[in-house]
C-alpha positions as CSV (number, residue, x, y, z in Angstrom):
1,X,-30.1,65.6,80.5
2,X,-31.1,65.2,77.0
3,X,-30.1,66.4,73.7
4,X,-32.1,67.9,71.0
5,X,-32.4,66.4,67.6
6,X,-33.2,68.5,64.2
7,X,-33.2,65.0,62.6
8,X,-36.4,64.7,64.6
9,X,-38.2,68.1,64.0
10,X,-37.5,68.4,67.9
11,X,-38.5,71.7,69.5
12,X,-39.7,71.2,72.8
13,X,-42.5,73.2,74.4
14,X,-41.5,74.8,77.9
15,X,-44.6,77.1,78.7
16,X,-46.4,75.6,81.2
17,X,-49.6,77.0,80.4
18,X,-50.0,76.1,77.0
19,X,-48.9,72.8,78.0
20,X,-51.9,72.6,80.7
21,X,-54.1,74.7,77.6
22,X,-53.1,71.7,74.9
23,X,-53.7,68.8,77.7
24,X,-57.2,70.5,78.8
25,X,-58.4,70.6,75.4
26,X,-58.6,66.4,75.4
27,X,-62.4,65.7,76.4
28,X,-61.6,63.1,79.1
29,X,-64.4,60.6,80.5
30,X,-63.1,57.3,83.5
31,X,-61.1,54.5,81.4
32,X,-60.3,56.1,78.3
33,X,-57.5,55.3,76.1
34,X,-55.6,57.7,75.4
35,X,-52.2,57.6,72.9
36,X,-49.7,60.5,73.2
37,X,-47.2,61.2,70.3
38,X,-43.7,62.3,70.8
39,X,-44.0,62.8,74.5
40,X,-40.4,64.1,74.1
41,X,-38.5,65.2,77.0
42,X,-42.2,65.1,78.6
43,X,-43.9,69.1,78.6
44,X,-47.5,67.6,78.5
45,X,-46.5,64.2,79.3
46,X,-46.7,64.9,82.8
47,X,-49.9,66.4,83.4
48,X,-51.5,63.7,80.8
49,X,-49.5,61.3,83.6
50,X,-52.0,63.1,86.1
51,X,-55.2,62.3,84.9
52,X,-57.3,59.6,86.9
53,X,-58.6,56.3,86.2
54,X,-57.4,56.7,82.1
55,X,-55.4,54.2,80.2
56,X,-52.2,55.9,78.8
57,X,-48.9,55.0,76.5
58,X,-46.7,57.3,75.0
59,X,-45.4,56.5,71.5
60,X,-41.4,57.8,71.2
61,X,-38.9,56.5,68.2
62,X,-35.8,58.2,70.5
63,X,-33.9,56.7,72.8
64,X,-32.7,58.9,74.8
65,X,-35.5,60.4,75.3
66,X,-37.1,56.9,76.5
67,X,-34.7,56.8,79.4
68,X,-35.1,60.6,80.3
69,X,-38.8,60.2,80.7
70,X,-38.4,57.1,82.3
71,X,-36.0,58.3,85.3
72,X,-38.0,61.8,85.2
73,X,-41.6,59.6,85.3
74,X,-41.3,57.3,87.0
75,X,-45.0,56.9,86.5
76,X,-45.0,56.0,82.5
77,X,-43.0,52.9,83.2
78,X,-44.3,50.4,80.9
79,X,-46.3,52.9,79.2
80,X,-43.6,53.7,76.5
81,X,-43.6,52.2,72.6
82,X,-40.6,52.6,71.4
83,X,-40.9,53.0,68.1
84,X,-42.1,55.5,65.0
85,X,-45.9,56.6,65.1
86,X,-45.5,56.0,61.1
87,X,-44.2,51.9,62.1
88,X,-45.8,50.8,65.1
89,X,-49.3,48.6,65.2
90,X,-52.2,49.8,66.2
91,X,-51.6,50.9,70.2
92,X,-54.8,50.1,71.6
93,X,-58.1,47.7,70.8
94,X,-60.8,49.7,71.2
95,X,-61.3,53.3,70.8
96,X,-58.6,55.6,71.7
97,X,-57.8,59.0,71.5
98,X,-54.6,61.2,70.8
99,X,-52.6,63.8,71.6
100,X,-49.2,65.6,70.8
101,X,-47.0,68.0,70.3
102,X,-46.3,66.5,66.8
103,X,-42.9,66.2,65.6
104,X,-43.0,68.9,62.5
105,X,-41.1,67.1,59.9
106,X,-43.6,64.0,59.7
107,X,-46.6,66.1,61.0
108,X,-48.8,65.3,57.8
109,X,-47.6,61.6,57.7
110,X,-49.0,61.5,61.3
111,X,-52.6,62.6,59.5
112,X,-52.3,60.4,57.3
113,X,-51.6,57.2,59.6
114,X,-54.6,58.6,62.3
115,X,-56.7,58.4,58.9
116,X,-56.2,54.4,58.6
117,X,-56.9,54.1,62.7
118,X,-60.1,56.5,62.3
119,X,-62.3,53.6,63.1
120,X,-60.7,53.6,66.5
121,X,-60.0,57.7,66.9
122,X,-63.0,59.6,67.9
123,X,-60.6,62.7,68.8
124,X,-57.3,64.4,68.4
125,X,-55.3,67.4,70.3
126,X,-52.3,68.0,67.7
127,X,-49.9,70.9,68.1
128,X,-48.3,71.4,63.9
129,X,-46.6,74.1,62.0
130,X,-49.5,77.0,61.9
131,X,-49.4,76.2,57.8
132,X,-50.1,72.7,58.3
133,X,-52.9,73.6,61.0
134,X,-54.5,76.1,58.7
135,X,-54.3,73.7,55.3
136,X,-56.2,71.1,57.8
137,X,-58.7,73.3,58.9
138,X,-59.3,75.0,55.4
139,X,-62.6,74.9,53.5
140,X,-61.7,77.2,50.7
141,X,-58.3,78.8,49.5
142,X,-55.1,78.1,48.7
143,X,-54.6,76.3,52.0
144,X,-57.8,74.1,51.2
145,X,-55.8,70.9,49.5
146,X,-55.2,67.2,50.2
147,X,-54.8,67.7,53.9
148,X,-58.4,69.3,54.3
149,X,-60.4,67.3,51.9
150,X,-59.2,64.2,53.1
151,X,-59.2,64.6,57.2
152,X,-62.6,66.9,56.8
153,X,-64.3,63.9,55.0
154,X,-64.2,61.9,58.4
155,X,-63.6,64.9,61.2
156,X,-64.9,67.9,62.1
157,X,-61.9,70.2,62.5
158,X,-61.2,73.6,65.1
159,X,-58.7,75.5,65.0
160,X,-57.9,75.9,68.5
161,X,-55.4,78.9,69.6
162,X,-51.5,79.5,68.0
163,X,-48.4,78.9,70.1
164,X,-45.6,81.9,70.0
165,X,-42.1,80.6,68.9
166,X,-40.6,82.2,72.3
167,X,-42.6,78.7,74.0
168,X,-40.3,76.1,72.9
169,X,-36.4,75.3,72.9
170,X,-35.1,75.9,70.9
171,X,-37.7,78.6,69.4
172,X,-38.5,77.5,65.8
173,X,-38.6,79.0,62.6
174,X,-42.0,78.8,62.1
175,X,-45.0,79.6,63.9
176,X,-47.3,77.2,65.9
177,X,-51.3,76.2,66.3
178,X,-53.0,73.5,67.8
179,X,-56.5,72.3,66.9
180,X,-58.6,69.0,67.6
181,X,-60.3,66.9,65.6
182,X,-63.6,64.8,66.5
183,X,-64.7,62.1,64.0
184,X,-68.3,62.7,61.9
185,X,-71.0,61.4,63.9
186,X,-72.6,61.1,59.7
187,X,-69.6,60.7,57.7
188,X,-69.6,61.3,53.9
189,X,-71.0,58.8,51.5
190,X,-67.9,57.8,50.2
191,X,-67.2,54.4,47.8
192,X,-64.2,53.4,49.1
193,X,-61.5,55.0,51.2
194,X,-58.9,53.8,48.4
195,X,-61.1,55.5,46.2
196,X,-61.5,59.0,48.1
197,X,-57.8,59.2,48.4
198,X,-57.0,58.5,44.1
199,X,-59.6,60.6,43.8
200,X,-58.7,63.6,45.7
201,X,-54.5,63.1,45.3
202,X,-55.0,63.4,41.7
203,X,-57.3,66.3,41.7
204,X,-55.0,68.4,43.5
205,X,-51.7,67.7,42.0
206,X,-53.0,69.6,39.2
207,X,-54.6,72.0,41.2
208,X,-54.3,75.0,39.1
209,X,-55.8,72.9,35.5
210,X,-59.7,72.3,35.1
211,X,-60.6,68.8,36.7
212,X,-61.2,67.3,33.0
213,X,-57.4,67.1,32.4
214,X,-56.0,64.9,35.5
215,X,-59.0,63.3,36.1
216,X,-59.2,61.4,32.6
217,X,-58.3,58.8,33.7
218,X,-60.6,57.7,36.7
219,X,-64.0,58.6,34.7
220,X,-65.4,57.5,31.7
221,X,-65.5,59.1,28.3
222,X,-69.1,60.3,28.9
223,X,-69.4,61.8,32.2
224,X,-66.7,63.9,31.8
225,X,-68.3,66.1,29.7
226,X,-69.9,66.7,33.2
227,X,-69.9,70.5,33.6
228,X,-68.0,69.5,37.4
229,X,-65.0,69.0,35.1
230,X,-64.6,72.7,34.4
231,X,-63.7,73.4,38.0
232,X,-60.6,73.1,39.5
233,X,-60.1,70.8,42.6
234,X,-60.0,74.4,44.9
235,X,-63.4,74.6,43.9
236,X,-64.8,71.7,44.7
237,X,-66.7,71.0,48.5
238,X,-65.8,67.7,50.0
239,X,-69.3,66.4,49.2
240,X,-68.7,67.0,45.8
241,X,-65.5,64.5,45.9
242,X,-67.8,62.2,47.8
243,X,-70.2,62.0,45.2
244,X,-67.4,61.5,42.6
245,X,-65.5,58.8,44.1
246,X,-69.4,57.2,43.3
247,X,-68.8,57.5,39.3
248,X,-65.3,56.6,39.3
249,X,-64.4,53.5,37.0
């Protein structure tokens, strides 16, 4: 058997049909790549185990959990990195895609870390904490921040279906929501990712001032007196931060 760590956000998903629903919502074609991410005591594991002619490795930073799937799976011998999504190299060369039930507590870090390999990620199946689905998939709001700007500038975002607490053991706290991601055939024209990510960051740790105020220091004197500056960063779309990150200094 296996224990459960809060350490590691663990909550494992026992439904069987939103296991099947979350592994059905990965487009599949012969030979793809595919990454799963905190396979955990192996609820979708199993039936991504299943599919044909697919190259597959599960990415898992606990060890016990390593030798349960192991004796369960026999099939993901070899398959395993053990390590932290956050730490390990890039899994695959090539393009590959991923799926999880992502571990809660590092959920946005995970984001942030597909957003360096999104060269190589055409698509995502992530299960997060409904709050961190719905800040991902916001275009306007309060939920519209970092998260959104920043993964909507290379994906196209859906908001799949929500997962009741009463699916996992232990039940959480919180409620659930998977969605999937497909990368911008036509990204935004954006200068640099570095850039983007100053850009936007610094926007929204202000969010509730006009732009003018935290943005000082990334423009010049002149084109601040852009009328853009009187928004806050709530109210700007994420072409408008594209075409910022343009007159930066």
């Amino acid at each position: 058997m296996y224990t459960l760590k809060k350490s590691l956000g663990q909550h494992f998903l026992k439904d069987e049909n939103i296991c099947r629903k979350i592994v059905d919502s990965l487009p599949v074609m012969p030979g793809q790549q595919i990454v799963e991410v905190g396979p955990g005591a192996g609820a979708i594991t199993k039936y991504l185990l299943e599919i044909p002619d697919v190259h597959f490795k599960a990415v898992e930073l606990d060890a016990e959990k390593v030798q349960y799937l192991e004796k369960t799976y026999p099939a993901i011998q070899g398959k395993i990195i053990h390590e932290s999504i956050l730490d390990t190299p890039v899994p695959y060369e090539g393009q590959f895609t991923v799926i999880g039930n992502f571990p809660y507590n590092i959920s946005s870090q995970i984001m942030f870390r597909i957003l360096e390999w999104k060269q190589q990620v055409p698509v995502v199946v992530g299960m997060f904490q409904k709050e961190v689905a719905q800040r991902i998939a916001a275009t306007k709001g309060k939920e519209y921040g970092i998260l959104s700007v920043l993964i909507q500038a290379y994906y196209k975002v859906e908001y799949l279906f929500e997962v009741h607490e009463n699916c996992f053991n232990p039940p959480p706290k919180v409620k659930s929501a998977v969605i999937r991601l497909h990368r911008l055939e036509q990204p935004y024209d954006i200068a640099s990712d570095r850039k983007f990510f100053v850009l936007v960051k610094t926007a929204f740790g202000q969010r509730r001032k006009q732009l003018r105020n935290p943005l000082k220091p990334l423009f010049d004197k002149e084109f601040l007196q852009d009328s853009i500056f009187n928004k806050r960063a709530e109210e700007l779309s994420i072409a408008d931060f594209a075409a910022l990150s343009h007159k930066m200094i």
